[in-house]
C-alpha positions in Angstrom: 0.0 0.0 0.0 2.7 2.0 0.9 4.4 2.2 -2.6 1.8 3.3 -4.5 0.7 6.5 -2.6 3.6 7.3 0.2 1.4 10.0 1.9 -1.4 7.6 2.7 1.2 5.4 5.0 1.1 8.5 7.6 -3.4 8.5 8.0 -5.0 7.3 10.2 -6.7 5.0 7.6 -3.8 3.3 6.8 -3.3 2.4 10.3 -6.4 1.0 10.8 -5.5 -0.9 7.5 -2.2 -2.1 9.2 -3.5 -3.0 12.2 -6.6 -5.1 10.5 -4.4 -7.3 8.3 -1.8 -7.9 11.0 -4.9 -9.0 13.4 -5.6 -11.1 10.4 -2.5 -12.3 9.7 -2.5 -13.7 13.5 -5.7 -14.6 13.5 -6.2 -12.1 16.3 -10.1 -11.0 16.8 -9.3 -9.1 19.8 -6.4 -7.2 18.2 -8.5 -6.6 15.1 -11.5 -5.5 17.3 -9.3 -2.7 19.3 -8.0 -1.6 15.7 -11.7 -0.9 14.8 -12.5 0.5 18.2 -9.9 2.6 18.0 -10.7 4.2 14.6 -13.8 4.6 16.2 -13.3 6.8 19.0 -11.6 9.4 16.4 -13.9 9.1 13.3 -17.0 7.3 14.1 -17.7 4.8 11.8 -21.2 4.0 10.2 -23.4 1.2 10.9 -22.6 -0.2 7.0 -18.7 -0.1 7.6 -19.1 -2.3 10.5 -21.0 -4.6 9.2 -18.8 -4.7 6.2 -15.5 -5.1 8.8 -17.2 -8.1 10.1 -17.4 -10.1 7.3 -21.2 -9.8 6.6 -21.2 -7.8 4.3 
């Protein structure tokens, strides 16, 4: 992700990014779930973007 548009690695999107696939990648829920959180509690996210995070949508 980095490569293709440097300014992106410093948001805070990209973190949340990060921080999803590396839950992922340990098959961490609770890691995965404080990345979310997180995000959260500095943009709140919309009922459809959680659903979508959870893999129901």
């Amino acid at each position: 992700m980095q490569e293709l548009d440097p300014a992106f690695s410093g948001t805070r999107e990209y973190k949340l990014l990060a921080d999803m696939a590396a839950a992922m990648d340990k098959e961490d829920v609770a890691k995965f779930t404080d990345a979310v959180k997180e995000f959260d509690s500095m943009i709140k996210l919309k009922v459809i973007h959680v659903f979508r995070f959870s893999g129901n949508g």
